[in-house]
LONU-458877 format. One record per atom (N, C-alpha, C, O): z negated, x negated, y. Coordinates in pm, whole numbers, padded with zeros to 5 digits, always signed. Example, Ala and Ser with C-alpha at 12.3 -4.5 7.8 and 13.67 -1.06 7.14 Angstrom:
REM LONU-458877
-00780-01319-00569;-00780-01230-00450;-00780-01320-00330;-00846-01424-00332;-00708-01285-00225;-00714-01367-00106;-00787-01290+00003;-00804-01341+00114;
END
This chain:
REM LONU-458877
+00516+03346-00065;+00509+03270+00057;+00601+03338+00157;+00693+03412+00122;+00568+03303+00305;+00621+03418+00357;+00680+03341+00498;+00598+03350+00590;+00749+03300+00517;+00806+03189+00673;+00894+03260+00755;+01011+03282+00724;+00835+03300+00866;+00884+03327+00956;+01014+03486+00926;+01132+03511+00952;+00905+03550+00865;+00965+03696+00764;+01065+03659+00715;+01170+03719+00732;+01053+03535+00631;+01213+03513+00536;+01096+03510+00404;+01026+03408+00411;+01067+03582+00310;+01051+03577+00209;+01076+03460+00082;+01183+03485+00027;+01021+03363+00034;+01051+03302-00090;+00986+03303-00215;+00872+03258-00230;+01059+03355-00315;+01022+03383-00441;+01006+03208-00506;+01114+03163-00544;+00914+03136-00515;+00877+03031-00563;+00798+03000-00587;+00722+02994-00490;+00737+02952-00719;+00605+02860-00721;+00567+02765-00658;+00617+02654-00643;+00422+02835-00600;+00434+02666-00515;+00297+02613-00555;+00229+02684-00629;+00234+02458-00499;+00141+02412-00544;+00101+02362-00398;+00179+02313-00316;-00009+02379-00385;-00137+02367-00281;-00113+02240-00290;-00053+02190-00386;-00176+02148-00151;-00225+02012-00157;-00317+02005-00030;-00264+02054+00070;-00428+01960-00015;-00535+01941+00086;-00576+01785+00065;-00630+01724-00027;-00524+01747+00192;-00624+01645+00194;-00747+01587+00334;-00744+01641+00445;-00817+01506+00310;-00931+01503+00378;-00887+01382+00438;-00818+01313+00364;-00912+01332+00567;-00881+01185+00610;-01039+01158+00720;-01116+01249+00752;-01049+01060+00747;-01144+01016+00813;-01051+00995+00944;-00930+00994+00970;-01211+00975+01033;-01134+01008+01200;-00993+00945+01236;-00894+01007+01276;-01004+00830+01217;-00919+00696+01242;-00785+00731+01208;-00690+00716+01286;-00770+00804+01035;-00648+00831+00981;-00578+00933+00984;-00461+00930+00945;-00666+01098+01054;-00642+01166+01089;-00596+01197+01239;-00537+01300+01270;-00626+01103+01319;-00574+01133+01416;-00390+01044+01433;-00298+01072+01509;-00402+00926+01317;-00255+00881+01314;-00172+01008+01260;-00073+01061+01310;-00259+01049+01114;-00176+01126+01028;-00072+01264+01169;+00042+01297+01201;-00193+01290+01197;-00157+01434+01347;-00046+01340+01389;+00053+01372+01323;-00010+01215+01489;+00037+01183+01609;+00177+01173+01430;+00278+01243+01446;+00172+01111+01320;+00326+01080+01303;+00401+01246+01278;+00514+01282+01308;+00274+01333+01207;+00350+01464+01152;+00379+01535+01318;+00438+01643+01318;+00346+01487+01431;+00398+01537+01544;+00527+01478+01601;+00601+01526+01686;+00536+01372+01539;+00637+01297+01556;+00796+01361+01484;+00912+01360+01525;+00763+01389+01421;+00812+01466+01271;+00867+01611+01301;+00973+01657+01259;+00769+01677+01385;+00819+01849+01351;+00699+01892+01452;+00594+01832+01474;+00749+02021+01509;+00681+02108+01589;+00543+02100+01597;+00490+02067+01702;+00465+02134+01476;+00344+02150+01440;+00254+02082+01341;+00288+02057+01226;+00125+02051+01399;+00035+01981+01255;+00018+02099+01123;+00062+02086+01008;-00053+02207+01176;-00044+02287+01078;+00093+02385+00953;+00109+02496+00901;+00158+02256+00962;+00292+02341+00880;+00309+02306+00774;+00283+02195+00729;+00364+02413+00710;+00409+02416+00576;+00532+02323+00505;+00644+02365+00535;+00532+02255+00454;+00640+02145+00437;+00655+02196+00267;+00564+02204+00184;+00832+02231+00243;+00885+02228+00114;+00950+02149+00074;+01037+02105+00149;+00937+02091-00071;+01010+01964-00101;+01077+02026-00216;+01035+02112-00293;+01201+01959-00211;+01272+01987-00409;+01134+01906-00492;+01027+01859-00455;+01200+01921-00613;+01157+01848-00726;+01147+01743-00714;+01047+01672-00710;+01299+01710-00702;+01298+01510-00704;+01239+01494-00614;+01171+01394-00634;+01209+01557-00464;+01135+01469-00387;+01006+01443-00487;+00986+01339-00550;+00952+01521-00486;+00845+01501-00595;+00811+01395-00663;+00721+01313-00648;+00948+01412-00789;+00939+01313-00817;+00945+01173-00778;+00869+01093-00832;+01037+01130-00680;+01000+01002-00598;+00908+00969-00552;+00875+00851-00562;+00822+01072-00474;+00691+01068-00397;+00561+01050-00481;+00458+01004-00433;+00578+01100-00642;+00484+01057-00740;+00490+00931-00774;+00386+00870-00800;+00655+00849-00784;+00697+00726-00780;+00626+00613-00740;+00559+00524-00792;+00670+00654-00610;+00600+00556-00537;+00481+00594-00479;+00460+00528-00376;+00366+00702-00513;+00243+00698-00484;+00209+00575-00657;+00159+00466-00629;+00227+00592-00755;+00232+00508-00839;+00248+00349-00806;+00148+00281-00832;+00323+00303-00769;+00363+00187-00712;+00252+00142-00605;+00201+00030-00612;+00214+00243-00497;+00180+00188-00384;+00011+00165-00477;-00052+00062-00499;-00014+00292-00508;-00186+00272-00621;-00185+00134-00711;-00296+00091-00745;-00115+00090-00736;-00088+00004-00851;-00083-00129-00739;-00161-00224-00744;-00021-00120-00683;+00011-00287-00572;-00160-00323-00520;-00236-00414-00553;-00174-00218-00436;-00276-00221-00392;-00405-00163-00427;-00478-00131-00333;-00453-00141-00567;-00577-00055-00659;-00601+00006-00599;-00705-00020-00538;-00523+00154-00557;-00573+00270-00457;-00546+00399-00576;-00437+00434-00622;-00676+00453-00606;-00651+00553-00719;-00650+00707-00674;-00631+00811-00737;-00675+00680-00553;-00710+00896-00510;-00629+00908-00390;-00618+00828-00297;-00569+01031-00407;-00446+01064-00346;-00460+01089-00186;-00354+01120-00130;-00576+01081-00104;-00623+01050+00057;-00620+00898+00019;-00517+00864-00039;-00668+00848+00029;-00634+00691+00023;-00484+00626+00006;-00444+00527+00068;-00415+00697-00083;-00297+00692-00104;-00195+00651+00018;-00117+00563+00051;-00265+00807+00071;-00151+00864+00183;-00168+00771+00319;-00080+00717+00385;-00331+00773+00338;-00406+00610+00375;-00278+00516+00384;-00190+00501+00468;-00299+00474+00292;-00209+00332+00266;-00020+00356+00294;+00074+00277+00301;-00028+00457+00299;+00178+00511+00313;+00083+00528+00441;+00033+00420+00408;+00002+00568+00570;+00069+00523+00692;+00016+00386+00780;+00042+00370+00900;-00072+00278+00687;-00067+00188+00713;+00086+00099+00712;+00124+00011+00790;+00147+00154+00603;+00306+00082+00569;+00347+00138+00641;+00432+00067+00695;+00344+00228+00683;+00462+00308+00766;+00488+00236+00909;+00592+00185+00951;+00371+00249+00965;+00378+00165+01099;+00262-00004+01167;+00236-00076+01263;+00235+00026+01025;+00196-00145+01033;+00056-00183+01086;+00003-00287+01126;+00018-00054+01069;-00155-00057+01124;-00248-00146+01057;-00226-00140+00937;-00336-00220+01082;-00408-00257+01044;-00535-00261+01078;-00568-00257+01197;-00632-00271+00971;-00788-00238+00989;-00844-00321+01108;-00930-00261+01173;-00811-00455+01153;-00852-00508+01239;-00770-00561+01349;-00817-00610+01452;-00622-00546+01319;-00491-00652+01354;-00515-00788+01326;-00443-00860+01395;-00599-00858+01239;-00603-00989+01209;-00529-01037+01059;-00493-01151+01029;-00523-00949+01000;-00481-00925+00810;-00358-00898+00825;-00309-00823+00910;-00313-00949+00757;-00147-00910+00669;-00159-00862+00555;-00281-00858+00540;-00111-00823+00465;-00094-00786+00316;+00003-00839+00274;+00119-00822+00311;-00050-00931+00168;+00035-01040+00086;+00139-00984+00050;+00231-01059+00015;+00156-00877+00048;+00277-00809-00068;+00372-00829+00053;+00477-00879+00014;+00369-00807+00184;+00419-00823+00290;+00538-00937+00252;+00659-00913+00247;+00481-01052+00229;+00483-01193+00237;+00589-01231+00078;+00685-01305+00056;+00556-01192+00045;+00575-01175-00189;+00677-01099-00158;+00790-01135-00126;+00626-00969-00173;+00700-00878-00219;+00518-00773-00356;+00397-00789-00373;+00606-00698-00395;+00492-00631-00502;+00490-00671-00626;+00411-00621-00706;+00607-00801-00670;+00575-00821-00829;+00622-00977-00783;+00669-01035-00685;+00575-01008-00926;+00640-01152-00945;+00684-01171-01071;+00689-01060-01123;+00715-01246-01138;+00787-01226-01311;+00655-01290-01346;+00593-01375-01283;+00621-01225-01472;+00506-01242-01568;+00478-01410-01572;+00364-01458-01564;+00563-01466-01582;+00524-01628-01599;+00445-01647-01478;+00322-01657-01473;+00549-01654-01353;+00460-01683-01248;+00341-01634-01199;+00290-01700-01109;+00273-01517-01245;+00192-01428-01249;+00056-01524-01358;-00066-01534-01343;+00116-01558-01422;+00018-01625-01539;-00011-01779-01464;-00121-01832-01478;+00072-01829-01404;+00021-01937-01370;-00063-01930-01238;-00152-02013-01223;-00044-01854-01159;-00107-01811-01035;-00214-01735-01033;-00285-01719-00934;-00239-01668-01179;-00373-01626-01221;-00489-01760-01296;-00612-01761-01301;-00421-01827-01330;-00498-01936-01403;-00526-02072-01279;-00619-02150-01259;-00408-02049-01221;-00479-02138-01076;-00598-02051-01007;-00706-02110-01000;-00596-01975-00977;-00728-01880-00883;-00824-01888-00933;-00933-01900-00877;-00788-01880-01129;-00959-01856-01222;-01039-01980-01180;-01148-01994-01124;-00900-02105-01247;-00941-02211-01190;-01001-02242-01083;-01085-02331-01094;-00980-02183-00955;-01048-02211-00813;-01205-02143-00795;-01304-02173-00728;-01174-02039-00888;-01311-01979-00872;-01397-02022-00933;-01510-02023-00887;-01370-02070-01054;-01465-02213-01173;-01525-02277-01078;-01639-02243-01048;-01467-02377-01016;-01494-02446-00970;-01528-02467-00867;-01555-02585-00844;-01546-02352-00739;-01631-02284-00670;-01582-02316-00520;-01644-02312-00413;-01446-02350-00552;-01359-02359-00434;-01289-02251-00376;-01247-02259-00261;-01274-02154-00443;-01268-02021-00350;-01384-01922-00414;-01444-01940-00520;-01400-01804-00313;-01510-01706-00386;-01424-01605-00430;-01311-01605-00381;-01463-01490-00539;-01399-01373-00586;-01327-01287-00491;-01242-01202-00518;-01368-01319-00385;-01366-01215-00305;-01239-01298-00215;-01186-01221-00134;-01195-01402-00214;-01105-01464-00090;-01037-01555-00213;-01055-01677-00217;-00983-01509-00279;-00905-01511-00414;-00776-01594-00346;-00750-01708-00382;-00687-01514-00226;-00603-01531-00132;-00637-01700-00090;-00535-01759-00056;-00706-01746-00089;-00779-01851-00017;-00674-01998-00110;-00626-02098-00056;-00669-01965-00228;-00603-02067-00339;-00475-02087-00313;-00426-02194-00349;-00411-02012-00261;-00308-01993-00197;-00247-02060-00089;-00135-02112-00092;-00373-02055+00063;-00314-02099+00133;-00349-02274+00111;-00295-02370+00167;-00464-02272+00005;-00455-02447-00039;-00334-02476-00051;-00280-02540+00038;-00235-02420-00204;-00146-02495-00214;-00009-02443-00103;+00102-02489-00129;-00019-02370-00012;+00102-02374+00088;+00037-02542+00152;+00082-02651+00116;-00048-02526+00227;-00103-02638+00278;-00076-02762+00229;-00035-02854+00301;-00100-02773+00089;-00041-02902+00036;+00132-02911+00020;+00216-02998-00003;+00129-02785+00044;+00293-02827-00008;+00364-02885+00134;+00446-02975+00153;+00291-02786+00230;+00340-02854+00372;+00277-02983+00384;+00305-03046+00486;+00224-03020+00328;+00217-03134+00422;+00272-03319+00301;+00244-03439+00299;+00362-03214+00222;+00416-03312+00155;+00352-03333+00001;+00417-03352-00102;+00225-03326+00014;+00156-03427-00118;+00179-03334-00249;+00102-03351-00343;+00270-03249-00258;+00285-03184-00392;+00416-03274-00407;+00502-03264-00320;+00429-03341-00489;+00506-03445-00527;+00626-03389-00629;+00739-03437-00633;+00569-03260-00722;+00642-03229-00794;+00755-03146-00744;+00826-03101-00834;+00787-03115-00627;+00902-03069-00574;+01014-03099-00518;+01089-03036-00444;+01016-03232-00575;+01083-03340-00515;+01222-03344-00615;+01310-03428-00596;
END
């Protein structure tokens, strides 16, 4: 590799990725934000690496994003808060990205429950949710008393 006739003896590893119009023209405006040029060469240590595998892990896992353009997708929706329509939030926003396994089990068995019974659809899962905020605001969850 060869920068600006300074020579570096290092292995390095390629990365290409593909973005659609929308995400490519953010991706351009933040890496301009960032440094001189879109077309540049960016070197990381290891650990960056490793962190950046980290939390591409984390972010795939929160949000079921498995391929590494989508990924990057989703790191600059977080980054500056874009959203597909400006009407949506992302729960994790709101939560956080985990909850402890108990509460996880009961908040899965309330939703199954909602979907049994055909009060929310698969798809607006989220929906069970704002039932019981709703009830809780407005008092009639009794057990919090």
């Amino acid at each position: 590799m060869k920068l600006d006739e300074v020579g570096i003896d290092k292995e390095t590893n390629s990365v290409f990725l593909a973005f659609t119009p929308q995400f490519f023209e953010r991706w351009v405006e933040l890496v301009e934000s960032v440094g001189p040029a879109v077309d540049q060469v960016a070197i990381a240590d290891k650990e960056i690496w490793g962190k950046f595998h980290e939390a591409m892990k984390a972010v795939g896992k929160t949000y079921d994003v498995k391929a590494i353009t989508p990924l990057i997708c989703k790191f600059i929706e977080l980054a500056d808060g874009l959203q597909t329509d400006g009407e949506w939030v992302s729960i994790v926003d709101i939560y956080g990205a985990r909850v402890p396994k108990a509460v996880a089990a009961v908040l899965k068995q309330a939703v199954d429950m909602a979907i049994e019974k055909g009060d929310v659809k698969e798809r607006n899962k989220w929906q069970i949710l704002e039932y019981m905020a709703a009830d809780y605001l407005s008092g009639s969850d009794d057990k919090r008393q």
